[in-house]
C-alpha positions as CSV (number, residue, x, y, z in Angstrom):
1,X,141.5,-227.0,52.0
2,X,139.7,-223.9,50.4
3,X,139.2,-223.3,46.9
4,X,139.6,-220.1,45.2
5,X,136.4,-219.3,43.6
6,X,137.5,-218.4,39.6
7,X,135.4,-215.0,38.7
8,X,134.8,-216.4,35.2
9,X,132.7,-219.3,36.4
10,X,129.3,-218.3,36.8
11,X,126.5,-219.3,39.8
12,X,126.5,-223.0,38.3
13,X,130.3,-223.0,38.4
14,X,130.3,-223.5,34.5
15,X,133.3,-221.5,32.9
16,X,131.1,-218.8,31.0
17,X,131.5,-217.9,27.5
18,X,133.6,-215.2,26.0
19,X,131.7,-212.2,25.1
20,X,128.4,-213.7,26.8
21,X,126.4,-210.7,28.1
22,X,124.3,-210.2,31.1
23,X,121.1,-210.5,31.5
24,X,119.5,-206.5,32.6
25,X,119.2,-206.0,35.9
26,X,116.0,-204.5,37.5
27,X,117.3,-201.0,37.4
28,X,117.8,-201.2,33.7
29,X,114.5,-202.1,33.5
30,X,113.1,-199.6,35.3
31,X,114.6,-197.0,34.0
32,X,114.1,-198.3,30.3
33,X,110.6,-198.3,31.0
34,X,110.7,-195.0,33.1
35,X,112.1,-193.6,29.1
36,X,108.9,-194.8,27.5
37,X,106.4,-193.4,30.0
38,X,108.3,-189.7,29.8
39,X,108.4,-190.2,26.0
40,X,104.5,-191.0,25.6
41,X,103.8,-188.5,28.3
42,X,106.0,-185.7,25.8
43,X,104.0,-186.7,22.7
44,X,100.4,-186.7,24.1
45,X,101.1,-183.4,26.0
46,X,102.5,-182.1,22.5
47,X,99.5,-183.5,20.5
48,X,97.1,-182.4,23.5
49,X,98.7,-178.9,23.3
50,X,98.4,-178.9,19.7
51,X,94.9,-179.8,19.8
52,X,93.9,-176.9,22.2
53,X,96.0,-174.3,19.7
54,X,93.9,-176.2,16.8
55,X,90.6,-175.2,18.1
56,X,91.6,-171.9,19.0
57,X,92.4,-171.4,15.2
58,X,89.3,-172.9,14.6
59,X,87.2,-170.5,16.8
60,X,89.1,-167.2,15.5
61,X,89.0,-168.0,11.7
62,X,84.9,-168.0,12.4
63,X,85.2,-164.4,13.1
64,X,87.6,-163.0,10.4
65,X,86.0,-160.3,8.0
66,X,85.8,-160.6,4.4
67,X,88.3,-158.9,2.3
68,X,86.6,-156.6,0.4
69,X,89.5,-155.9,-2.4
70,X,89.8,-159.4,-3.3
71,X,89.9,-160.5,-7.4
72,X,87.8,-163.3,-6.9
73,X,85.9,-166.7,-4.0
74,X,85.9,-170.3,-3.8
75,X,84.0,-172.4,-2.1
76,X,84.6,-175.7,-1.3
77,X,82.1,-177.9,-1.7
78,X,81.1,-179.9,1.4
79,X,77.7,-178.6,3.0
80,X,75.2,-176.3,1.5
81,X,75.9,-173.2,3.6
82,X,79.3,-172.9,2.3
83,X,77.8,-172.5,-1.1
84,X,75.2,-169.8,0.3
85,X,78.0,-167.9,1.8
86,X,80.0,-167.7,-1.2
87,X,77.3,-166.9,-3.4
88,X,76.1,-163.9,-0.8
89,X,79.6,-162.5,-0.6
90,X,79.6,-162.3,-4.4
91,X,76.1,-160.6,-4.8
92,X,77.7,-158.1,-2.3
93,X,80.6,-157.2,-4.7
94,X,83.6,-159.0,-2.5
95,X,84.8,-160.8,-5.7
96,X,84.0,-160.5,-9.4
97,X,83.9,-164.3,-9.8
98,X,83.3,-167.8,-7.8
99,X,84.7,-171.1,-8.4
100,X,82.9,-173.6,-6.4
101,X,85.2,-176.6,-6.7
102,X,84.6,-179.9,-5.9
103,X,80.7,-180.3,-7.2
104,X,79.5,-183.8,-7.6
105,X,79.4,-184.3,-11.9
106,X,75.4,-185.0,-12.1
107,X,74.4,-181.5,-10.1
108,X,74.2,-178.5,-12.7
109,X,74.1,-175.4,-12.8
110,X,70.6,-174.6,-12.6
111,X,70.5,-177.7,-9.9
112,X,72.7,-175.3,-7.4
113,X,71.0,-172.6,-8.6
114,X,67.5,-173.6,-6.9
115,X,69.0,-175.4,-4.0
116,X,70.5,-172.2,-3.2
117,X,67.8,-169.9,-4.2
118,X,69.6,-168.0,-6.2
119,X,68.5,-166.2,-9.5
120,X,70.1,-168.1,-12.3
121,X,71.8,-165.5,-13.8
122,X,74.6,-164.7,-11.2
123,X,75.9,-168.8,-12.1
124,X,75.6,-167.5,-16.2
125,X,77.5,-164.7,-15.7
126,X,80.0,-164.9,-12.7
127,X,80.2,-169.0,-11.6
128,X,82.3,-171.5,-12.3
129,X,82.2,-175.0,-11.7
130,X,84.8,-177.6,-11.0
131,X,83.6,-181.3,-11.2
132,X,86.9,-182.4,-11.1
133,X,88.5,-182.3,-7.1
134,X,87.9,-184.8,-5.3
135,X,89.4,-183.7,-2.1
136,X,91.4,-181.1,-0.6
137,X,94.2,-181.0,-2.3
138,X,92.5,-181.5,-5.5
139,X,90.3,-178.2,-4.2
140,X,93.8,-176.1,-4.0
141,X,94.7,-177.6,-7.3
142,X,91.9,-176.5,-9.7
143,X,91.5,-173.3,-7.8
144,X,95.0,-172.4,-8.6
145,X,94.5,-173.2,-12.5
146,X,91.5,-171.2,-12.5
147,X,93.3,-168.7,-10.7
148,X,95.9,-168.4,-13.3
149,X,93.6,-168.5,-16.1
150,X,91.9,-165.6,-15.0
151,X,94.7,-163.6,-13.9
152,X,93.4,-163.7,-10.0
153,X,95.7,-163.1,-7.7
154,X,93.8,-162.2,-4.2
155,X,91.1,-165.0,-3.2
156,X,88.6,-165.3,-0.8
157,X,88.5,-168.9,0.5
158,X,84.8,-170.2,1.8
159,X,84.8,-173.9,4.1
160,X,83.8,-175.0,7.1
161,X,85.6,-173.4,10.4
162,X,86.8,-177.1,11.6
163,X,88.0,-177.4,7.4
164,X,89.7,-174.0,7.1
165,X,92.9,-174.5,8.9
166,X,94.3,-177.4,6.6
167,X,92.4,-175.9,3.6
168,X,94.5,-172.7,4.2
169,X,97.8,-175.4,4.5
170,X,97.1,-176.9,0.8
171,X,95.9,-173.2,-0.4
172,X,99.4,-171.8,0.9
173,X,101.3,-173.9,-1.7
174,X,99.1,-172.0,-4.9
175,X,101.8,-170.5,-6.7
176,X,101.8,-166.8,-8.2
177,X,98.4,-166.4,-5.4
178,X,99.1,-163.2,-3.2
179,X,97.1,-163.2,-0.6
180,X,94.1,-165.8,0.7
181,X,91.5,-164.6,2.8
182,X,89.5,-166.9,4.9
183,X,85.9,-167.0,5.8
184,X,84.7,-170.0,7.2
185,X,81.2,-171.7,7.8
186,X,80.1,-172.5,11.5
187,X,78.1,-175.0,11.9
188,X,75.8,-174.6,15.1
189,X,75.2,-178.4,15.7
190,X,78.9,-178.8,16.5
191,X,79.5,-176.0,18.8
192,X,77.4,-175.0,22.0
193,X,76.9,-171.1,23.3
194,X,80.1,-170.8,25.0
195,X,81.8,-171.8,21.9
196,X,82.4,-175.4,23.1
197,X,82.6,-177.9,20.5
198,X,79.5,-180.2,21.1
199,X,80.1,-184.6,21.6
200,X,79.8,-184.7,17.5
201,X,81.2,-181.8,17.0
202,X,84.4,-183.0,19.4
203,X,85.0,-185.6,17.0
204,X,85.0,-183.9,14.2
205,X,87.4,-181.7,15.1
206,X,89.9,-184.9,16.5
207,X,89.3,-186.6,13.1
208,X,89.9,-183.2,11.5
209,X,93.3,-182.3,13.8
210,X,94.6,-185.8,12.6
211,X,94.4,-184.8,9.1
212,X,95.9,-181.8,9.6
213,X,98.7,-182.9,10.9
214,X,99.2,-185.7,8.3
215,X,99.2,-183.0,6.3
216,X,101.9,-180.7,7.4
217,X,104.0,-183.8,7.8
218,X,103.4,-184.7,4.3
219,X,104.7,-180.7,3.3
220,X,107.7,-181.3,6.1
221,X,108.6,-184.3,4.5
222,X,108.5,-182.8,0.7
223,X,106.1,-185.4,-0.5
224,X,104.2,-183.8,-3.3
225,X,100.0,-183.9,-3.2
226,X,98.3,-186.3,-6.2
227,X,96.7,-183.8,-8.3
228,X,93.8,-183.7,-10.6
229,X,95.1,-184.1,-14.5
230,X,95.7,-181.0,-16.1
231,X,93.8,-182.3,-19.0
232,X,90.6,-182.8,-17.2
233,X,90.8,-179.4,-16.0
234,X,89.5,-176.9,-18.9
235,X,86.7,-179.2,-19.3
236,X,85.8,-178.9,-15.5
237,X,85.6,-175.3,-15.8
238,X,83.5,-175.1,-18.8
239,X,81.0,-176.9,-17.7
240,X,77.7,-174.9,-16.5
C-alpha cells in the first residue's frame, strides 16, 4: 500500500511549523553577494573619480592669478611660504591689509617679521594677527570677523594648493564676503615635473581628499562648524 507524501512534512517527515521560513537557497546568496560587490565597486569608482577631479582642482588652483582689486589677504598659517606669499602680494599693492590667522600665541610680530625677512613696518602698519584659530574652520571664522570689522568685502585667500579646495568650502560660508580669490602655495617636495603628486605628496592629498569630503558632508547634512568665541576674537586681532 503507498502512502501519500503530506507536502507540509518536511525531509525528516516532521510536520513543520506554521510560518517557519526557509533557509536561502544558493541563488539568493549569490546574488545577495553579487549586490555588495556592484555596490563597493559604485562607491570606490565614485570616490576614485572623485579623487582624480580633486587633484585636478588642486593642479589648476596653483595657476590662478591674483586679483588685483581685492580689499584685503589672508593667509593661513601652516608653512612658511604661505606667509611669504601673502606678505609679497601685499608689498605689491593686491590688498590694503593681511590677516594671517591661525599663528601659534608665543610667535610675535617682530618673530614673523625676521623669519620672513620682512621690514617691520609693513606688520605695524598693514598686519593683523589671529592667535585664536585653531583649524580650518576656525581660519574662515576669524577672517570673516575681521572682514566685517573692516568693512572688506573682496579677499584674497593664501594656503597650500592640496589645502585650498576645502579652505575655499569653509570660506564660501563667510557671510556679507563677495568674492574670494585663491592663490595657493605649491609645494615642490610633493609634486614631480610632470605635475605628478610625489609618494608623500600622494598621501597628502588622500588624507587631504578625506577631509574634504567630511566636510561637504558636514555642510550637506546642516551641521554647523565649532567656532572660535566671539569674545576671544577682538583680543586676537589686537595683538601685534
Amino acid at each position: 500500500m503507498s502512502v501519500a507524501a503530506d507536502p507540509r512534512l518536511g525531509s525528516s517527515g516532521l510536520r513543520k511549523k506554521p510560518g517557519e521560513a526557509r533557509a536561502p537557497g544558493p541563488r539568493f546568496r549569490i546574488r545577495k553577494r553579487l549586490a555588495v560587490l556592484l555596490l563597493a565597486a559604485g562607491v570606490s569608482g565614485y570616490l576614485l573619480g572623485g579623487f582624480w577631479r580633486f587633484t585636478e582642482e588642486v593642479d589648476r588652483l596653483a595657476n590662478l592669478a591674483p586679483d588685483p582689486g581685492a580689499d584685503a589677504i589672508v593667509v593661513l598659517t601652516g608653512g612658511a611660504l604661505r606667509i611669504d606669499q601673502g606678505l609679497d602680494l601685499l608689498r605689491s599693492g593686491h590688498g590694503r591689509r593681511l590677516l594671517i590667522s591661525g599663528v601659534h600665541p608665543g610667535t610675535s610680530a617682530s618673530t614673523l617679521a625676521r623669519l620672513s625677512g620682512t621690514d617691520k613696518a609693513w606688520f605695524d602698519c598693514c598686519v593683523d594677527i589671529d592667535y585664536v584659530a585653531a583649524d580650518t574652520i576656525g581660519n574662515a571664522a576669524m577672517a570673516g570677523r575681521w572682514a566685517e570689522k573692516r568693512g572688506y568685502r573682496d579677499l584674497i585667500l593664501v594656503t597650500s594648493d592640496y589645502h585650498m579646495p576645502r579652505s575655499m568650502v569653509e570660506f564660501d560660508r563667510i557671510p556679507g564676503i563677495r568674492s574670494i580669490t585663491p592663490v595657493a602655495v605649491r609645494r615642490a617636495d610633493l609634486w614631480s615635473r610632470e605635475s605628478l603628486p610625489t609618494g608623500s605628496g600622494l598621501r597628502l592629498l588622500i588624507t587631504e581628499y578625506g577631509k574634504l569630503i567630511a566636510t561637504r558632508m558636514r555642510g550637506a547634512l546642516g551641521l554647523a562648524p565649532q567656532e572660535p568665541e566671539a569674545a576671544a576674537t577682538i583680543a586676537s586681532l589686537d595683538r601685534g
